[in-house]
mmJSON file of the N, C-alpha and C atoms, coordinates in Angstrom:
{"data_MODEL":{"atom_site":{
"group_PDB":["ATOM","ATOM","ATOM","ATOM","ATOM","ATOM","ATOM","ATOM","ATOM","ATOM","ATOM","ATOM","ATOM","ATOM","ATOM","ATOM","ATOM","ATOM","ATOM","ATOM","ATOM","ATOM","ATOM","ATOM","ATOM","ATOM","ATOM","ATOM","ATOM","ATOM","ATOM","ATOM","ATOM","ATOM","ATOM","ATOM","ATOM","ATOM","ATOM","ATOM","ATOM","ATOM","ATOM","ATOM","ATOM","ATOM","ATOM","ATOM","ATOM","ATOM","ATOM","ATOM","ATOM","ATOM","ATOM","ATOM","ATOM","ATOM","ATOM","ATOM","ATOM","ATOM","ATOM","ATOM","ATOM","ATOM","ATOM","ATOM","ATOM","ATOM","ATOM","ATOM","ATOM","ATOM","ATOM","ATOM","ATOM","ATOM","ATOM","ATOM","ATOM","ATOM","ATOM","ATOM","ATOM","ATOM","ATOM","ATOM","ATOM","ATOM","ATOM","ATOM","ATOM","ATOM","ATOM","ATOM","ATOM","ATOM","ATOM","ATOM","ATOM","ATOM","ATOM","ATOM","ATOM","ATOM","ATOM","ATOM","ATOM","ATOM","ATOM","ATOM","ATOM","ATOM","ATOM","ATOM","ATOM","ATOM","ATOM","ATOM","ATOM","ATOM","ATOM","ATOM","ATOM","ATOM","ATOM","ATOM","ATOM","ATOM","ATOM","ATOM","ATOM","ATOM","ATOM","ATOM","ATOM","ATOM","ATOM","ATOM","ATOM","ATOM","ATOM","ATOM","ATOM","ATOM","ATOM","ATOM","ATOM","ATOM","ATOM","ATOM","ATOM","ATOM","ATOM","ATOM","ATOM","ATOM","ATOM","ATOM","ATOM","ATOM","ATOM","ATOM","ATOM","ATOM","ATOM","ATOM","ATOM","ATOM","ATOM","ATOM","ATOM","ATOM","ATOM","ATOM","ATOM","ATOM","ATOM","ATOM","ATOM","ATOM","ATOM","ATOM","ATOM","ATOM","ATOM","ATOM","ATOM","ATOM","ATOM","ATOM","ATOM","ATOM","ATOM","ATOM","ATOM","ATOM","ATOM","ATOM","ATOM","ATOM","ATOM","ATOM","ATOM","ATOM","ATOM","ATOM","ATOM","ATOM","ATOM","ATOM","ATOM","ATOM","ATOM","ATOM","ATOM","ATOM","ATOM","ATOM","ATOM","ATOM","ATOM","ATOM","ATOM","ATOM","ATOM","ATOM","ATOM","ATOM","ATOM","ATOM","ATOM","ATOM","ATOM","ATOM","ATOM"],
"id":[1,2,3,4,5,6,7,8,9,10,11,12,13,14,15,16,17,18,19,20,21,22,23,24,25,26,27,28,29,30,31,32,33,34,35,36,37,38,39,40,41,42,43,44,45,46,47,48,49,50,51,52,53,54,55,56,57,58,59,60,61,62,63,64,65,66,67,68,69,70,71,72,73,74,75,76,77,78,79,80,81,82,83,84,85,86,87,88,89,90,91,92,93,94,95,96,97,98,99,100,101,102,103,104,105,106,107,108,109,110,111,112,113,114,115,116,117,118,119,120,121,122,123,124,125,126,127,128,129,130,131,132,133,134,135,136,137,138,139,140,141,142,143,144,145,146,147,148,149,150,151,152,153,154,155,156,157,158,159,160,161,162,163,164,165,166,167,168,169,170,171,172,173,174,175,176,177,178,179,180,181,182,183,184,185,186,187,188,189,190,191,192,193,194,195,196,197,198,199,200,201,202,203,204,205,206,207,208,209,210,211,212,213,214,215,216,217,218,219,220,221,222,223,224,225,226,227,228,229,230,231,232,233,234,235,236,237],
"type_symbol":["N","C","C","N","C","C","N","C","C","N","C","C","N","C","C","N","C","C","N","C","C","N","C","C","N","C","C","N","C","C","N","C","C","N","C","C","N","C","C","N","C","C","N","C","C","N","C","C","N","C","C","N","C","C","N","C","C","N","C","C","N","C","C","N","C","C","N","C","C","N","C","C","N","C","C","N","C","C","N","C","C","N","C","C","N","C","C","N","C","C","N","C","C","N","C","C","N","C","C","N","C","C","N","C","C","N","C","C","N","C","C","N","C","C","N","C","C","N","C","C","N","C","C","N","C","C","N","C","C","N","C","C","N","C","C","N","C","C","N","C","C","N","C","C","N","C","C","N","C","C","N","C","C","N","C","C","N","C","C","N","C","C","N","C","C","N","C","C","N","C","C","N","C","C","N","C","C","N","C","C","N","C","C","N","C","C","N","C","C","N","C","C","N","C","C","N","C","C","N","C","C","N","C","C","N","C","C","N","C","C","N","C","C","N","C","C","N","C","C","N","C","C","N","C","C","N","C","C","N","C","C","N","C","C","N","C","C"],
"label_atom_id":["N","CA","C","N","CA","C","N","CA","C","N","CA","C","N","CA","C","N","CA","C","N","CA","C","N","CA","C","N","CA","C","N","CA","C","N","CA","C","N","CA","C","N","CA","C","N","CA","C","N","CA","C","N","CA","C","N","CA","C","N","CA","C","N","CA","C","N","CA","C","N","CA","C","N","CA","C","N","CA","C","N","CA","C","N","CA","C","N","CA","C","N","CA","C","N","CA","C","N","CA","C","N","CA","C","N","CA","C","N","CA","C","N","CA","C","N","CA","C","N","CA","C","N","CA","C","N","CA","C","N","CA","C","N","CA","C","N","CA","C","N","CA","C","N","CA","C","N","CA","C","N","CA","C","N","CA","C","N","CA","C","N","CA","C","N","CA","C","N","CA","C","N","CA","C","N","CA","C","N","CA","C","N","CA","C","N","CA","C","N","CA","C","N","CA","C","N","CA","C","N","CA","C","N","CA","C","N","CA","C","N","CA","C","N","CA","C","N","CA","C","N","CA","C","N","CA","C","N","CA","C","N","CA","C","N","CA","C","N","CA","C","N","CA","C","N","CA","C","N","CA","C","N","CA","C","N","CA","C","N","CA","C","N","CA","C","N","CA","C","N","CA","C","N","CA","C"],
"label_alt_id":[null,null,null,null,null,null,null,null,null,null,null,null,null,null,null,null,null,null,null,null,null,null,null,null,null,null,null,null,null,null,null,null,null,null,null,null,null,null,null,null,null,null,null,null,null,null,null,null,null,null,null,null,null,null,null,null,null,null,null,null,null,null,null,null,null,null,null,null,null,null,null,null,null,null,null,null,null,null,null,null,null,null,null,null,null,null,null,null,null,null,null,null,null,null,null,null,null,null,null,null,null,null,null,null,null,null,null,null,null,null,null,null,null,null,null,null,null,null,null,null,null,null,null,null,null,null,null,null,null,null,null,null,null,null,null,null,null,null,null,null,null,null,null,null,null,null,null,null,null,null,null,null,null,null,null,null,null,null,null,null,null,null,null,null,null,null,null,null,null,null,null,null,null,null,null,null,null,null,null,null,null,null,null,null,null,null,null,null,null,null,null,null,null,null,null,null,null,null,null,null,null,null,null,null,null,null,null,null,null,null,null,null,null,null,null,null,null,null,null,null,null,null,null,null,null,null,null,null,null,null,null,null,null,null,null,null,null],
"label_comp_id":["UNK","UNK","UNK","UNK","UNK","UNK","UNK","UNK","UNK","UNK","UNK","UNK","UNK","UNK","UNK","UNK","UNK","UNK","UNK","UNK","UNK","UNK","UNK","UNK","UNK","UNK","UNK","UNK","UNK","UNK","UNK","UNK","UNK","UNK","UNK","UNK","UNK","UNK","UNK","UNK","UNK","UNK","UNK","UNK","UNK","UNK","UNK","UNK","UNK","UNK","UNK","UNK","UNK","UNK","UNK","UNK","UNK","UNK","UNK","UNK","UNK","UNK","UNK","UNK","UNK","UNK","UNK","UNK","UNK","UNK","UNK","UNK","UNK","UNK","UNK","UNK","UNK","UNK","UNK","UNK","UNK","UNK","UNK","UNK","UNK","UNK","UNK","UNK","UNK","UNK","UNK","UNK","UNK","UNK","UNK","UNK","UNK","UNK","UNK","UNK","UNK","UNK","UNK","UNK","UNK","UNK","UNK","UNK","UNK","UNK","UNK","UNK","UNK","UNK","UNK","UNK","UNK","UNK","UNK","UNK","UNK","UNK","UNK","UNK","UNK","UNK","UNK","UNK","UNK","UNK","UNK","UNK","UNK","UNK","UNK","UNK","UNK","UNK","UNK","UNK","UNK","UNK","UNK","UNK","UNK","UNK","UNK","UNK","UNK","UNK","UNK","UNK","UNK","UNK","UNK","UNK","UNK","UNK","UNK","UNK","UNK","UNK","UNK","UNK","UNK","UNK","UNK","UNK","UNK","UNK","UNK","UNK","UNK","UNK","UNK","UNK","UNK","UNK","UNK","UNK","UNK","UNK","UNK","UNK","UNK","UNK","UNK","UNK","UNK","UNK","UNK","UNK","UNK","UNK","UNK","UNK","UNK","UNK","UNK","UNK","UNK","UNK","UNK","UNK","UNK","UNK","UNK","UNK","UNK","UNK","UNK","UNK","UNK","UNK","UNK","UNK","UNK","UNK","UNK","UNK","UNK","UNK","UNK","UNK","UNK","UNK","UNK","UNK","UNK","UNK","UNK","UNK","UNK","UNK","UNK","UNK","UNK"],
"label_asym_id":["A","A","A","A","A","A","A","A","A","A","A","A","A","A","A","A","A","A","A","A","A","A","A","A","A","A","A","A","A","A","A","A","A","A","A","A","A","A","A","A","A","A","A","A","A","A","A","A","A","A","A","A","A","A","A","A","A","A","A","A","A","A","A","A","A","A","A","A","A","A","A","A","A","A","A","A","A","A","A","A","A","A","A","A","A","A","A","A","A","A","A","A","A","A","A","A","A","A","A","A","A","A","A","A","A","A","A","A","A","A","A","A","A","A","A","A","A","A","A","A","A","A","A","A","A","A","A","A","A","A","A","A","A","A","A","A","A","A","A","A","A","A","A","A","A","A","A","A","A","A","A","A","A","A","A","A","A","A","A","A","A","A","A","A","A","A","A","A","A","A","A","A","A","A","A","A","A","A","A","A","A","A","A","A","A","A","A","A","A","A","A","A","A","A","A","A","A","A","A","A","A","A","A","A","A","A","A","A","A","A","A","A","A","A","A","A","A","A","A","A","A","A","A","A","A","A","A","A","A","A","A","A","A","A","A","A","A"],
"label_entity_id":["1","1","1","1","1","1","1","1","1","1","1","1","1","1","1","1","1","1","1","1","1","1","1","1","1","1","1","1","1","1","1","1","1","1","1","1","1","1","1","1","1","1","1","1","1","1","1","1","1","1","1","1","1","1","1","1","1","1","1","1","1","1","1","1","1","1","1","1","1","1","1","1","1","1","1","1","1","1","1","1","1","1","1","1","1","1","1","1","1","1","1","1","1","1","1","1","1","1","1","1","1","1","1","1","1","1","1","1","1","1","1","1","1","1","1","1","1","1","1","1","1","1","1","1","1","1","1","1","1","1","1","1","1","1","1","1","1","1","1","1","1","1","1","1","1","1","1","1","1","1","1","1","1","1","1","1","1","1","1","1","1","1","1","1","1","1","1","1","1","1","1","1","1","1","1","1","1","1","1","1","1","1","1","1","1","1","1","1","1","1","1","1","1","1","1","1","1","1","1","1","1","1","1","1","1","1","1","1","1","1","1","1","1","1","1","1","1","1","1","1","1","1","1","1","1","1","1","1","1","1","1","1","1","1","1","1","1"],
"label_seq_id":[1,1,1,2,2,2,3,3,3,4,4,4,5,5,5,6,6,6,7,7,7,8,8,8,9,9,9,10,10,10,11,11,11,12,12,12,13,13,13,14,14,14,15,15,15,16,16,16,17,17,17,18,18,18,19,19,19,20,20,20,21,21,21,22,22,22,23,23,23,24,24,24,25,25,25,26,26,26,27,27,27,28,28,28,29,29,29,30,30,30,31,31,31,32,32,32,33,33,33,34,34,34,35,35,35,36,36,36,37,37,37,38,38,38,39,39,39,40,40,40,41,41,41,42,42,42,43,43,43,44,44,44,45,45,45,46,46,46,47,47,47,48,48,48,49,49,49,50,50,50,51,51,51,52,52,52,53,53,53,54,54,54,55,55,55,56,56,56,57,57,57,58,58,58,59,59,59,60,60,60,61,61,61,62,62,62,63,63,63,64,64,64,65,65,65,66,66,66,67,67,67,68,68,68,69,69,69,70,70,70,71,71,71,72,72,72,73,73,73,74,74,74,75,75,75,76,76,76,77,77,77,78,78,78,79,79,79],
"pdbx_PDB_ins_code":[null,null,null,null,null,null,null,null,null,null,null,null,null,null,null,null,null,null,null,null,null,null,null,null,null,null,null,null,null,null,null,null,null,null,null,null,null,null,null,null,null,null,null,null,null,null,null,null,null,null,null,null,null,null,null,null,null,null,null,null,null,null,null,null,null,null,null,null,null,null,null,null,null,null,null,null,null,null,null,null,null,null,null,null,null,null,null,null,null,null,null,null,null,null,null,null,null,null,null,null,null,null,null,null,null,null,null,null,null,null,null,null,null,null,null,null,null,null,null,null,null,null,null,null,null,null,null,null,null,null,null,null,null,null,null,null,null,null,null,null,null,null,null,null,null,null,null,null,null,null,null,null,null,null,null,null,null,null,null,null,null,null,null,null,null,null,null,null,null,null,null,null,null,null,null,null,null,null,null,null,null,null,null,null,null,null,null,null,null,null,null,null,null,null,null,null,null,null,null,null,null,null,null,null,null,null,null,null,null,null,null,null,null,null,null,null,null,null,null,null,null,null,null,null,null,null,null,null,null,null,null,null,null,null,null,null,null],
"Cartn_x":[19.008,19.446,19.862,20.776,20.922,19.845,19.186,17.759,16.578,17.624,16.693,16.642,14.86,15.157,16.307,16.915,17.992,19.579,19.622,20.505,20.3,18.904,18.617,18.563,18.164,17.361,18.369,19.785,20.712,22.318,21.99,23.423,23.584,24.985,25.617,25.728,25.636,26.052,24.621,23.078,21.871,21.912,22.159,21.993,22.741,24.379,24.88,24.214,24.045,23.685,21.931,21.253,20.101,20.261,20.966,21.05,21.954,22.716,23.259,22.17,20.942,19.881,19.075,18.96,17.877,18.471,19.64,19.946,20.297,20.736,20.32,19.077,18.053,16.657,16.357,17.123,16.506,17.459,17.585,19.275,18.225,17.801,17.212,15.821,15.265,14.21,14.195,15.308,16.245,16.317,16.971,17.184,15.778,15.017,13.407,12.971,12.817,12.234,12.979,14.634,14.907,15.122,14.832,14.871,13.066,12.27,10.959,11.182,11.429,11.81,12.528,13.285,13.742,13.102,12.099,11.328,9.83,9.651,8.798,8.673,9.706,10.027,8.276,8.68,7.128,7.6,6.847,7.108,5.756,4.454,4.159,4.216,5.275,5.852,5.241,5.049,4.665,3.089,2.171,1.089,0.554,1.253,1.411,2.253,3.278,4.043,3.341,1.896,1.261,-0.332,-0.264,-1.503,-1.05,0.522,0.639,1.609,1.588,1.83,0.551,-0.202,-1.528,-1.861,-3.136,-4.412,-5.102,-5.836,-5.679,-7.019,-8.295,-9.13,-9.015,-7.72,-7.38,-6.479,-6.306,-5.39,-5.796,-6.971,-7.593,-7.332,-8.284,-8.244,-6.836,-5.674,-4.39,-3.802,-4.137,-3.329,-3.715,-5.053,-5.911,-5.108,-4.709,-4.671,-3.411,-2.126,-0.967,-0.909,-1.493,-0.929,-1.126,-2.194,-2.805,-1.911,-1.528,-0.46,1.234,1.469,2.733,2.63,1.358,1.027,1.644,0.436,0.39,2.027,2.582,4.201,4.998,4.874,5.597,4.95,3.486,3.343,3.727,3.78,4.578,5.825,6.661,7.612,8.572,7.481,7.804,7.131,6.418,5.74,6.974],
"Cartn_y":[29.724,28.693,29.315,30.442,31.026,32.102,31.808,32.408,31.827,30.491,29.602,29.64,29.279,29.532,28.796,27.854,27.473,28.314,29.314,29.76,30.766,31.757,33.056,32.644,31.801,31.222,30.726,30.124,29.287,28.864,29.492,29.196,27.591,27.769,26.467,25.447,25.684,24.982,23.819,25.072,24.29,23.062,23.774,22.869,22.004,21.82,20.511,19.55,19.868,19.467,18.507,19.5,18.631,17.781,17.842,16.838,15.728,15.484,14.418,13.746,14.665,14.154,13.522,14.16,13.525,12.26,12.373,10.939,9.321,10.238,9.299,8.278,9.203,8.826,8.465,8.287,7.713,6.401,5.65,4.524,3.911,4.792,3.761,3.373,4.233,3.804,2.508,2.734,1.552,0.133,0.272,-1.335,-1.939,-0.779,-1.326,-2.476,-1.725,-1.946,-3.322,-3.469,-3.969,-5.371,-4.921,-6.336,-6.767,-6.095,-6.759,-7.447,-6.569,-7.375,-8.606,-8.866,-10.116,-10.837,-10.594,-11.423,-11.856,-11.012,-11.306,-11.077,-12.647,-11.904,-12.245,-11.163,-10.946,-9.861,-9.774,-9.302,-8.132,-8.248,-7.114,-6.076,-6.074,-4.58,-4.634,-3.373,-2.701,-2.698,-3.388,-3.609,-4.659,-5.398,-7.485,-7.767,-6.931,-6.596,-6.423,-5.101,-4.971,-5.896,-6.737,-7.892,-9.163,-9.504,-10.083,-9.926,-8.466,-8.277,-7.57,-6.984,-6.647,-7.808,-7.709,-8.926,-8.967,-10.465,-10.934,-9.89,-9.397,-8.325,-7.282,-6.695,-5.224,-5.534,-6.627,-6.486,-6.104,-6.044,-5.73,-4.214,-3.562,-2.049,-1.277,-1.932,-1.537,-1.761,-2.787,-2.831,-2.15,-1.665,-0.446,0.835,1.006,2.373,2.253,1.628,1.27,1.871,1.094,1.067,2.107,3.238,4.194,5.326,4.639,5.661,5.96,5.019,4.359,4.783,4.682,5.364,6.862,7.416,9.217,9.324,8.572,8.996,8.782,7.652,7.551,9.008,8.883,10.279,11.556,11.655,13.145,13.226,12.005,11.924,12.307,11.693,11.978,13.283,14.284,15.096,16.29],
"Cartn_z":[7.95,8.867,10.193,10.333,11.309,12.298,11.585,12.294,13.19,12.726,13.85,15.329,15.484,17.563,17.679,17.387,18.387,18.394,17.477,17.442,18.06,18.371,18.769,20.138,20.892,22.307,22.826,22.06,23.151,22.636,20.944,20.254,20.093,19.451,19.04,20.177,21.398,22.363,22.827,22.459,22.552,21.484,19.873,18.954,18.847,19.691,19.311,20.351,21.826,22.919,22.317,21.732,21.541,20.052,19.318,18.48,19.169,20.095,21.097,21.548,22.16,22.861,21.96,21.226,20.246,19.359,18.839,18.39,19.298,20.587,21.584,21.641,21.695,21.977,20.817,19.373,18.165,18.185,18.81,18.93,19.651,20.815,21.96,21.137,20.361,19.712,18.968,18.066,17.361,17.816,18.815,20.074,20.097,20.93,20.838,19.843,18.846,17.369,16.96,16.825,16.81,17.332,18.428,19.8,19.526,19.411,18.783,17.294,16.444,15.021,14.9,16.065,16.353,17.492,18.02,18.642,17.764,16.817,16.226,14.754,14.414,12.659,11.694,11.321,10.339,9.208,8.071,7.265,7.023,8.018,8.384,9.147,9.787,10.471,11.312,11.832,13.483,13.219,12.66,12.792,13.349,12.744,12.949,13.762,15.084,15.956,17.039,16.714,17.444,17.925,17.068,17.161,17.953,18.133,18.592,20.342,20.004,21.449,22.325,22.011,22.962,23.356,24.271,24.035,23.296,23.243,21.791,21.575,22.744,22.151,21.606,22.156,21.685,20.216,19.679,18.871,17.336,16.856,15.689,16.013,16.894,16.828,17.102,18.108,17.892,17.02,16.003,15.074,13.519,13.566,12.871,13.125,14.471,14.968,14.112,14.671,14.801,12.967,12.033,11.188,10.591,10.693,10.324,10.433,12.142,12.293,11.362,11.294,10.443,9.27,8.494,7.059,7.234,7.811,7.775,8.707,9.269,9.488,8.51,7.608,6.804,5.316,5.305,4.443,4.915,6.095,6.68,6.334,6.512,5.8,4.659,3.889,2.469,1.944,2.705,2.085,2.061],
"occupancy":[1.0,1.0,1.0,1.0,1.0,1.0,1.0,1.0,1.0,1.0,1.0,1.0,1.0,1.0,1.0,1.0,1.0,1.0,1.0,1.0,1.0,1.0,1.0,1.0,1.0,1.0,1.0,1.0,1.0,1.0,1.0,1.0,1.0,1.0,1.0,1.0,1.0,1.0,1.0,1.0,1.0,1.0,1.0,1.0,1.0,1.0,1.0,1.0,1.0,1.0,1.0,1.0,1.0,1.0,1.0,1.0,1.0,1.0,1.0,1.0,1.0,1.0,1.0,1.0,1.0,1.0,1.0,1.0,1.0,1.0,1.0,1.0,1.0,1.0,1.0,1.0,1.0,1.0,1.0,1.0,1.0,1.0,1.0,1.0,1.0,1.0,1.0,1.0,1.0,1.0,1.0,1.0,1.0,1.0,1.0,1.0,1.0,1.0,1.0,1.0,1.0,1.0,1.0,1.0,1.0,1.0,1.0,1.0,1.0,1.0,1.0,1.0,1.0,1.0,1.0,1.0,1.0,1.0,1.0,1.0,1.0,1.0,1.0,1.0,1.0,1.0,1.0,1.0,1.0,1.0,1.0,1.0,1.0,1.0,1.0,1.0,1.0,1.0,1.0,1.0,1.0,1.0,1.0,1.0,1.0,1.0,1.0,1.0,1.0,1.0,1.0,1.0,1.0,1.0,1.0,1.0,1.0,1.0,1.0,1.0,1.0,1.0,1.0,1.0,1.0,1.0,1.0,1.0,1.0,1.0,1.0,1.0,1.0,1.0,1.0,1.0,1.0,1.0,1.0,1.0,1.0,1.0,1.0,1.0,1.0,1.0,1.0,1.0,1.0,1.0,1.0,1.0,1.0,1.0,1.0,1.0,1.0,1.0,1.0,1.0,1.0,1.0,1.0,1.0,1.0,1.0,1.0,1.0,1.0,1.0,1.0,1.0,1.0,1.0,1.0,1.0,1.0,1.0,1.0,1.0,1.0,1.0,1.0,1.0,1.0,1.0,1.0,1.0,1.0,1.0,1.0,1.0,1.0,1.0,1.0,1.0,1.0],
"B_iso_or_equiv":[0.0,0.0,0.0,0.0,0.0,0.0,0.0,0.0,0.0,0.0,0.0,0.0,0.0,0.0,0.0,0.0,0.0,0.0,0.0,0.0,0.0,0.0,0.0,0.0,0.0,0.0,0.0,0.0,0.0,0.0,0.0,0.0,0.0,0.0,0.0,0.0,0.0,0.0,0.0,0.0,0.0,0.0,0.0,0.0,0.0,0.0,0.0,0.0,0.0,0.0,0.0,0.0,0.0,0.0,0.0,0.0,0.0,0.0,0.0,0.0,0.0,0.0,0.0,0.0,0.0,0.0,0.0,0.0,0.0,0.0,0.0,0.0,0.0,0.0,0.0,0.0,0.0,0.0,0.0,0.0,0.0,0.0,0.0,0.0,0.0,0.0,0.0,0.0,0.0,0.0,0.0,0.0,0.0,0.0,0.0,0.0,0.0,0.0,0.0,0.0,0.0,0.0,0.0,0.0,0.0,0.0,0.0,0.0,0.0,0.0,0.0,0.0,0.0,0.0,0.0,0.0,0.0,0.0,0.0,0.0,0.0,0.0,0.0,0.0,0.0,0.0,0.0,0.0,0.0,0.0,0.0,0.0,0.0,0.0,0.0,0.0,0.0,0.0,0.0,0.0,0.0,0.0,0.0,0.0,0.0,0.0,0.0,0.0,0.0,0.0,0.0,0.0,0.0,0.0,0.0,0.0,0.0,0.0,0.0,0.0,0.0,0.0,0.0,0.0,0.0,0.0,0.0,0.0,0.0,0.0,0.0,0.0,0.0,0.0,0.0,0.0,0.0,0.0,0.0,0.0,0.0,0.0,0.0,0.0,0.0,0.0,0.0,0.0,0.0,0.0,0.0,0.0,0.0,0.0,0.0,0.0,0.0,0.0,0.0,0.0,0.0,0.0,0.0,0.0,0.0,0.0,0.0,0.0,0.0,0.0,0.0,0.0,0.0,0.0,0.0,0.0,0.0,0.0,0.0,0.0,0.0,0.0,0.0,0.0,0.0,0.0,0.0,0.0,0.0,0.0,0.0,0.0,0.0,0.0,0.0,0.0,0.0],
"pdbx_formal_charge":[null,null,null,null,null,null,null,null,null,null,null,null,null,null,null,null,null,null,null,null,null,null,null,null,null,null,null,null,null,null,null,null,null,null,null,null,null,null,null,null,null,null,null,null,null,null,null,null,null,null,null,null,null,null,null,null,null,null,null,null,null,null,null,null,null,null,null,null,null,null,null,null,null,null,null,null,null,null,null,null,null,null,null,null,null,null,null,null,null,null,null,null,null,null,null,null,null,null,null,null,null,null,null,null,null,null,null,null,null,null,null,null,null,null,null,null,null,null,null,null,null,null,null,null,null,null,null,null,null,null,null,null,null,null,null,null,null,null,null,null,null,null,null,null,null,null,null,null,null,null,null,null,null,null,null,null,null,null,null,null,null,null,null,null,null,null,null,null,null,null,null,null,null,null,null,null,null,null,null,null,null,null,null,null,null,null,null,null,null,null,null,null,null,null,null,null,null,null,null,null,null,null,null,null,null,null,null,null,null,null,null,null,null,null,null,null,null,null,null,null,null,null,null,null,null,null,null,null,null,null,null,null,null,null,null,null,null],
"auth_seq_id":[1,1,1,2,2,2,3,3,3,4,4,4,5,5,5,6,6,6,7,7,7,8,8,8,9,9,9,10,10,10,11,11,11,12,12,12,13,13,13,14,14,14,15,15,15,16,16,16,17,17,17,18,18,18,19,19,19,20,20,20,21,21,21,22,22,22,23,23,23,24,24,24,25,25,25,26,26,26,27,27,27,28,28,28,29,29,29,30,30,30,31,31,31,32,32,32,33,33,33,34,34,34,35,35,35,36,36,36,37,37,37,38,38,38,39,39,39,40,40,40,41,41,41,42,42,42,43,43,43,44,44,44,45,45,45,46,46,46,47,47,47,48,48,48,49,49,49,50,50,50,51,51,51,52,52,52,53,53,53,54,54,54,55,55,55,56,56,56,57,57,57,58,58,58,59,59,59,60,60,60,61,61,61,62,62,62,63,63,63,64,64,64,65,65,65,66,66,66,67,67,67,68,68,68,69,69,69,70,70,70,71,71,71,72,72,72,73,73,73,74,74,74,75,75,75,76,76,76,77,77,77,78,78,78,79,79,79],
"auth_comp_id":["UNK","UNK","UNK","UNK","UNK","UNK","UNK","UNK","UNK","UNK","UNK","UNK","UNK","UNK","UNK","UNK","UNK","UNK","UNK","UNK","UNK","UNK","UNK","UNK","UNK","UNK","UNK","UNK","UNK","UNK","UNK","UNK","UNK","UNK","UNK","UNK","UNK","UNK","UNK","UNK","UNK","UNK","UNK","UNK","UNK","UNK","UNK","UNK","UNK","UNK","UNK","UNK","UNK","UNK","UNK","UNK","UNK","UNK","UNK","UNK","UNK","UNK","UNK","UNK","UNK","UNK","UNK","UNK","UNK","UNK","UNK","UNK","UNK","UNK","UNK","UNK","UNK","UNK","UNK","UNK","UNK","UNK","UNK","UNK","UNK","UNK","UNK","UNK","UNK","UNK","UNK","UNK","UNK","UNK","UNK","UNK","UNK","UNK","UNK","UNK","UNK","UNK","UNK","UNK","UNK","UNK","UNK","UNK","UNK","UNK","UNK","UNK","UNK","UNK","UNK","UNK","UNK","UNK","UNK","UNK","UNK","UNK","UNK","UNK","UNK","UNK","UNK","UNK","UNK","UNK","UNK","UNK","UNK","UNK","UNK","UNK","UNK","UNK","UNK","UNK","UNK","UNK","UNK","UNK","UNK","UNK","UNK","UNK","UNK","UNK","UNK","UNK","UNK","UNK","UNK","UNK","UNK","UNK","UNK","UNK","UNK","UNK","UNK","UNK","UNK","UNK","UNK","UNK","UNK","UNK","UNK","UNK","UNK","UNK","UNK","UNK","UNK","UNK","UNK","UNK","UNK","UNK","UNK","UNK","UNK","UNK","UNK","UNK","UNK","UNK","UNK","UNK","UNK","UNK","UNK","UNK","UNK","UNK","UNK","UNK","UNK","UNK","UNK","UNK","UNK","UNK","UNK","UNK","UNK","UNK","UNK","UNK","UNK","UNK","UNK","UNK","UNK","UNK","UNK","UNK","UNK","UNK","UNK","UNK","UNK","UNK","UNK","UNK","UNK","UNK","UNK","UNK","UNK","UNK","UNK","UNK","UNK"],
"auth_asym_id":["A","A","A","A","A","A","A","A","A","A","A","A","A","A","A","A","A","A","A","A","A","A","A","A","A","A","A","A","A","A","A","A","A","A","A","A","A","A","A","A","A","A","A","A","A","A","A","A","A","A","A","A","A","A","A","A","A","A","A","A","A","A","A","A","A","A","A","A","A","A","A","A","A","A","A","A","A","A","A","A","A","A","A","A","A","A","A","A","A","A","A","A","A","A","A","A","A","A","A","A","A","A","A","A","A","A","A","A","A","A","A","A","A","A","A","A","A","A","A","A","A","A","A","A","A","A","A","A","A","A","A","A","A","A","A","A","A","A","A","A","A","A","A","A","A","A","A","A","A","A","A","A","A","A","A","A","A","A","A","A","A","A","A","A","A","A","A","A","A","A","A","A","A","A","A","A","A","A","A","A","A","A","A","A","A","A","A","A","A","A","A","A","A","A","A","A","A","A","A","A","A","A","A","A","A","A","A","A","A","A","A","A","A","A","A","A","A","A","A","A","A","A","A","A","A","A","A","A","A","A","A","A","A","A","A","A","A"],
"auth_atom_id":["N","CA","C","N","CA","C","N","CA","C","N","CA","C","N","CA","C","N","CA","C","N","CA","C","N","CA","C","N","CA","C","N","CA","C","N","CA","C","N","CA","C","N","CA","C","N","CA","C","N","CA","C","N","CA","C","N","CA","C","N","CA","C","N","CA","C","N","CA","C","N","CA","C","N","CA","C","N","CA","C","N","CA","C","N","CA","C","N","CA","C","N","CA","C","N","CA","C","N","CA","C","N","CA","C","N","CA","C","N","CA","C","N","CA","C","N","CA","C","N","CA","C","N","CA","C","N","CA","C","N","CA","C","N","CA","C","N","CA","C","N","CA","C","N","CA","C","N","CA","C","N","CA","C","N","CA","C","N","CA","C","N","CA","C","N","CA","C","N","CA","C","N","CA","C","N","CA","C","N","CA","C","N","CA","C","N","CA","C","N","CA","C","N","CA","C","N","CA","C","N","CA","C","N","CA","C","N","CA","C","N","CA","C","N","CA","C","N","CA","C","N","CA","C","N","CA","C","N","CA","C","N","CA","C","N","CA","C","N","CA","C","N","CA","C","N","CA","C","N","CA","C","N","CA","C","N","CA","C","N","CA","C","N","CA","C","N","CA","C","N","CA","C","N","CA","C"],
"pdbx_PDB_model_num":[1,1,1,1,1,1,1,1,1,1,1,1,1,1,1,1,1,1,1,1,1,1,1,1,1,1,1,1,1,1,1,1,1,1,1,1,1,1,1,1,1,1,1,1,1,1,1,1,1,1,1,1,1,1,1,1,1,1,1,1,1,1,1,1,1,1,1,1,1,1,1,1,1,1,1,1,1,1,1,1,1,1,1,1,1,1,1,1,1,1,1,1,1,1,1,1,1,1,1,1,1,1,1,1,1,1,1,1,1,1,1,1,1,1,1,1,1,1,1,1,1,1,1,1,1,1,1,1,1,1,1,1,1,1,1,1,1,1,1,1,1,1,1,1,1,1,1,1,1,1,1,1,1,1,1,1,1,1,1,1,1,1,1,1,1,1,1,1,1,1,1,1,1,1,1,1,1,1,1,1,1,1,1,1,1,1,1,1,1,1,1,1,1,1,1,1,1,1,1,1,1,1,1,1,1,1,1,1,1,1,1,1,1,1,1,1,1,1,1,1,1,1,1,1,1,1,1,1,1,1,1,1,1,1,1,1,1]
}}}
């Protein structure tokens, strides 16, 4: 654990500093998500999120991409 670049490259002061930053930017992610999930209650997620917010042409293949993506994040995940 202590061998990590962030301890060799910048110490304790980098790693508390960027976990501030970074949970920041996971909150604001949050609101997002959230403020859509309540504009568009559905019970298919960020696929069926994304079909009805593109145009209505792009919305099959963004919502292909979208969900493809969401899979292999959620399997990176768990791997």
């Amino acid at each position: 654990v202590f061998q990590s670049p962030g301890m060799s490259n910048g110490g304790p002061a980098l790693m508390v500093w960027s976990f501030v930053a970074c949970s920041f930017c996971t909150v604001i992610i949050a609101w997002v998500m959230a403020d859509i999930c309540a504009a568009y209650p559905s019970a298919g997620s960020v696929y069926h999120w994304t079909a009805q917010i593109v145009p209505e042409k792009w919305a099959p293949l963004a919502s292909y991409i979208c969900g493809w993506w969401n899979f292999l994040g959620n399997t990176a995940g768990d791997a």
